[in-house]
N, C-alpha and C positions, 0 to 999 in steps of 0.2 A: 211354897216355903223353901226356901237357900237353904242347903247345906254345905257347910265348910269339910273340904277333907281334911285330911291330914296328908303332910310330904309322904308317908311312907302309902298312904291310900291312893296317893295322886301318883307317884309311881309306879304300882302296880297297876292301876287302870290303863296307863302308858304303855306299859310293855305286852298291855293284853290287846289296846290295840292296835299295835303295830303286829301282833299275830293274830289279829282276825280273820284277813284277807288271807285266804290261800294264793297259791302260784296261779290257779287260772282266775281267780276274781282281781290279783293282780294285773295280770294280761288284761281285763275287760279294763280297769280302773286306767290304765295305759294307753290304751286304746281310744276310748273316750275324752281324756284329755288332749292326747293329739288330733283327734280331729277337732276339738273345740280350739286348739292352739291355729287350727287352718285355718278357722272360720276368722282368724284374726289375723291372715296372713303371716303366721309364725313359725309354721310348722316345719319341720327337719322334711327331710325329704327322702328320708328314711327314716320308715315307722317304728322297725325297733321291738314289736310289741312279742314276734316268734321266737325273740330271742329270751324275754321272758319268763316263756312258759316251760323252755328248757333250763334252765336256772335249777340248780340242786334246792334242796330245801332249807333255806338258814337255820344255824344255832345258835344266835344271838340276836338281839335287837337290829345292829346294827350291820349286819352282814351282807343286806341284799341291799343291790345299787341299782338305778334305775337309770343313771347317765349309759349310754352306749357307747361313746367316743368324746374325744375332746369338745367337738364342736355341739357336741348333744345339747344346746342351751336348755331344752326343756326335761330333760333330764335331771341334767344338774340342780334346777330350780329344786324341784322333787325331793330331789338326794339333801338341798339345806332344809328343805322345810320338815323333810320325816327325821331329819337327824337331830335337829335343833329342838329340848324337848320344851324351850319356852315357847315357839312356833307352833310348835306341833300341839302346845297344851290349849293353846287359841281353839284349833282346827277340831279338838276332841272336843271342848265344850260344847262349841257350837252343836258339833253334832250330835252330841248326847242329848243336849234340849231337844232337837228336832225331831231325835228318835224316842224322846218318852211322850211327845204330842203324837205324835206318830200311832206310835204304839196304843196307844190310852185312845186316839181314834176310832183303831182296827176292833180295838178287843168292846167299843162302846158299841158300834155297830153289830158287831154279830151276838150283841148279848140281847141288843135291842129285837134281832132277827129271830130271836130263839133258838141258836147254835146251841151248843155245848162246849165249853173253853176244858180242854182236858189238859194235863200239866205239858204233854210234848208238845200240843197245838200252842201253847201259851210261849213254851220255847222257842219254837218257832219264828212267830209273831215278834219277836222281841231280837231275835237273830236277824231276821229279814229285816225290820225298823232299823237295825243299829247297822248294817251293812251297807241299806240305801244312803243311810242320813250321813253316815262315814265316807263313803264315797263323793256325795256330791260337796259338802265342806272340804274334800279334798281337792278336788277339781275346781271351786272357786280359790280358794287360797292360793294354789296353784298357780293356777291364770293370770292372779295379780303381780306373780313375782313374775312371771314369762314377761309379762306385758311391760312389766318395767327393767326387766333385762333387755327387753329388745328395743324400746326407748331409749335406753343408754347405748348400745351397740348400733342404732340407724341414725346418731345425731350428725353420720357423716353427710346426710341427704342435704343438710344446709350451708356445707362448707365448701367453701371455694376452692375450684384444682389450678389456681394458676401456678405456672410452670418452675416459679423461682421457692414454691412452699415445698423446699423439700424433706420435712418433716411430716408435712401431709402426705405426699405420696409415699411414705416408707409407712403410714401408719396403714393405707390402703393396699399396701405390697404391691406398688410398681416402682417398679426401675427404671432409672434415664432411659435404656435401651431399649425401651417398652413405648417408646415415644414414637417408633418408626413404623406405623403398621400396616399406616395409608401407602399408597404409594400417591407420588406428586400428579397425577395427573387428576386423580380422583378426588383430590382436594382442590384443584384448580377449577373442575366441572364444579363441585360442590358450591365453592364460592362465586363462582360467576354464572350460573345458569341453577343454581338451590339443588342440584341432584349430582349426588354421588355413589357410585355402583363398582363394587371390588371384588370380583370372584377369587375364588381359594382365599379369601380373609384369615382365618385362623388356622387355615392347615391342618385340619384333624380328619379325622377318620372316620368319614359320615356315618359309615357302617356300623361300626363301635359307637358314636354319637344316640344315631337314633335307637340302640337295643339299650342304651342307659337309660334314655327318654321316656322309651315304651315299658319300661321296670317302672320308673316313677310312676307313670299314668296306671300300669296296671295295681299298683298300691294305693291308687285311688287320691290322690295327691290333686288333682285337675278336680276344677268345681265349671260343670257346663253354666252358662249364663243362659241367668232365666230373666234378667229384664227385657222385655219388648224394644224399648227404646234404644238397646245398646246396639255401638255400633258393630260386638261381635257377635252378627246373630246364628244362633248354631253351635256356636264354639266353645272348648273350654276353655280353661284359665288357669293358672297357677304363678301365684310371686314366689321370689326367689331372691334371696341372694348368695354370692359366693361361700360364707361360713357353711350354710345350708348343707356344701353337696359334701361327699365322700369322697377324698383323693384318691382314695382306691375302688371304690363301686362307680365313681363319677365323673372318673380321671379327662375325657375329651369335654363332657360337657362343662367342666371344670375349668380347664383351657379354652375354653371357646366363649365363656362368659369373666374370664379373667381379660380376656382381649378386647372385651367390648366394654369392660369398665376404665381402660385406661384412655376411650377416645376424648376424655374433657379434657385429659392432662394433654395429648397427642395434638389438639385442636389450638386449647391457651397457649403452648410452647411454636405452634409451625404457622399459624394464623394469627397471631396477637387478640388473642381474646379473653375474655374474663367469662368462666363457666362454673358453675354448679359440677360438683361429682355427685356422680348416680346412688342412689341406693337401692332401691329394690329393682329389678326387671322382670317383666313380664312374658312368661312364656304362654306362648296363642296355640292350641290343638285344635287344628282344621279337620274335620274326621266326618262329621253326622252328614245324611245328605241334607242339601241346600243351605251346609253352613259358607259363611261369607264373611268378610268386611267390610262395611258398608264404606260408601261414601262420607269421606269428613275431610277434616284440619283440623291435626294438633295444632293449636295458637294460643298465645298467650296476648293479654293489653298493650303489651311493650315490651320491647328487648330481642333479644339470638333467641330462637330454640332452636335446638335437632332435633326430628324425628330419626331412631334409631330401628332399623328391620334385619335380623338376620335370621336368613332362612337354614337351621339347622339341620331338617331333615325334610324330605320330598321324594313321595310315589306318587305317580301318577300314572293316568292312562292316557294323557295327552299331557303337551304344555300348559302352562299354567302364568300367568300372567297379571302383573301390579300393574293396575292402571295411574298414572299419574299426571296431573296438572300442576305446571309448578311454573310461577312466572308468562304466564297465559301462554305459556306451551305442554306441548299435550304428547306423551309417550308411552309405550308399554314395556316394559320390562320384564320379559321372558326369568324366572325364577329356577334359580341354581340350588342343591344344596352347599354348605360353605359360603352362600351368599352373600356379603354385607350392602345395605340400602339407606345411606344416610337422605335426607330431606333438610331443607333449611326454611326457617320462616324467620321474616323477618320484619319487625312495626317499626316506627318511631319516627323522628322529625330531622332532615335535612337541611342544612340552610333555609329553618323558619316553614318549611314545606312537607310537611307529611308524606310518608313512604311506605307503599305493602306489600310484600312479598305473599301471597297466598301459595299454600300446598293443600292439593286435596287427591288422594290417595283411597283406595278399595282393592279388592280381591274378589272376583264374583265364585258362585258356587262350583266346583269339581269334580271329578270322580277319583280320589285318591286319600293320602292321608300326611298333612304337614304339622309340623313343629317350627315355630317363628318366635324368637325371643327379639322383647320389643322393650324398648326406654323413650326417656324426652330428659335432652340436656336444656334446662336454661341456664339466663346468663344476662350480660348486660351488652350492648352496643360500642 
């Protein structure tokens, strides 16, 4: 049977609960959404969640924020939906039903069991129902705005960086002078033999690179790949993109992935070519024993790609080495940190005559620990 409240009923359930959750069921409810934010490839790259649980104790509805920083996207999300009380009046019914089945479950079973429901057990029961069923309606409704925040903010993976869009590039934050990053030899190898290799690429400070990296990983941000078939067998993985890092916790890795999003623009402008601008990049943690990269090609049916490799960080106990076949030539590529490793592949039809550039590339197992941040630009011919 429906019962109708009243505004003044519905507002009071409102503000009771937004003070349900203490500071540390906070922190869990936090916690829990950004890892689920990961499993979507969404997640901030900084968790956020310590900072939480130190947070004084609000004296108003509205007081405690959950955005950490500007770029906090799933934060923010959070902060419109707990703030918003028609939002937020969705997210409490839902959970109110859930938690009076819930409830009316718990207390059917142990009566059937021949418990005793005493008035504090029965509070309980009803505390617990409304805190689970509160949380997980928040972390779906959640989810939904992340997801479509982050849809709105990645629809740059579809647009084109040629060189004359210079409203595109100012929307991606590169400048003309960002254009220069190659040097001319390494695009002349690229282009005429599909392999191009640039040490010191981004100029940063491997040292400071890799202890950002290894913060990241150790907040748990890398998800080891568990498919059999993938070609990263061993390895972790984490997407990324620029808004993601912290200019001040994440300052080289910062710079060193700001450098590598500007090669569509670097490529369309000094090669005459029509390319896709990147959206997310891929960072590869080489670490477990017998982790590797197998054998493959990036390819696509038709058109330009690049494979993109830079090796950010590398300890080893020996050298370390990309094997590569590209153009049925066959090289190894001893691996630097600051490394940059483009690849080219390339399909399509020449005067009525079909044309293939194959690349096929690996990493066999090590005894050390790397960091490879890795993309694929296409594009057209």
């Amino acid at each position: 049977m429906a019962v109708k409240w009243s505004l003044e009923e519905t507002e009071q359930f409102l503000r009771y609960a937004r003070h349900s959750l203490n500071a540390q069921e906070r922190a869990s409810f936090e916690r829990s959404l950004r890892l689920e934010a990961d499993s979507c490839r969404h997640r901030q790259c900084r968790d956020g969640t310590e900072q939480v649980a130190s947070q004084p104790k609000e004296d108003s509805d509205h007081c405690h924020r959950f955005q950490k920083g500007q770029d906090d996207v799933i934060g923010k999300c959070v902060d419109e939906l707990w703030n918003s009380d028609q939002q937020f009046a969705v997210v409490v019914q839902e959970a109110l039903e859930n938690a009076v089945n819930s409830y009316e479950r718990v207390k059917e079973k142990g009566l059937k069991d021949g418990l005793k429901l005493s008035q504090e057990v029965d509070r309980n029961i009803m505390s617990t129902a409304w805190k689970q069923s509160f949380t997980k309606s928040l972390i779906k409704a959640s989810s939904m705005k992340i997801q479509e925040q982050c849809r709105r903010r990645a629809t740059d993976g579809s647009l084109c960086a040629m060189s004359g869009m210079m409203p595109l590039a100012a929307l991606m934050s590169v400048a003309v002078e960002d254009y220069s990053t190659l040097e001319p030899e390494v695009i002349r190898n690229l282009m005429t033999d599909g392999i191009g290799v640039q040490n010191r690429y981004a100029g940063v400070n491997t040292s400071s690179l890799t202890r950002e990296l290894e913060f990241i990983q150790y907040n748990g941000a890398f998800n080891l790949v568990q498919d059999a078939n993938s070609v990263y067998e061993g390895c972790s993985v984490l997407w990324m993109k620029p808004e993601h890092l912290s200019p001040e916790h994440q300052k080289e890795t910062l710079a060193a992935v700001k450098n590598i999003k500007c090669l569509p623009f670097e490529l369309c402008k000094r090669c005459k070519l029509m390319l896709q601008v990147m959206s997310f990049l891929r960072v590869v943690l080489m670490s477990n024993e017998g982790a590797k990269i197998k054998r493959h090609q990036d390819s696509l049916e038709a058109g330009v790609m690049f494979t993109v490799l830079y090796v950010a960080s590398l300890r080893s106990e020996g050298p370390v080495h990309l094997k590569v076949n590209a153009q049925d030539k066959s090289m190894e590529i001893k691996l630097e940190p600051d490394m940059l490793i483009l690849l080219k592949y390339v399909q399509g039809i020449n005067m009525q005559t079909e044309f293939r550039s194959n690349v096929f590339y690996e990493i066999n197992p090590f005894s050390g620990k790397m960091f490879i941040i890795s993309s694929m630009i296409t594009g057209a011919q």
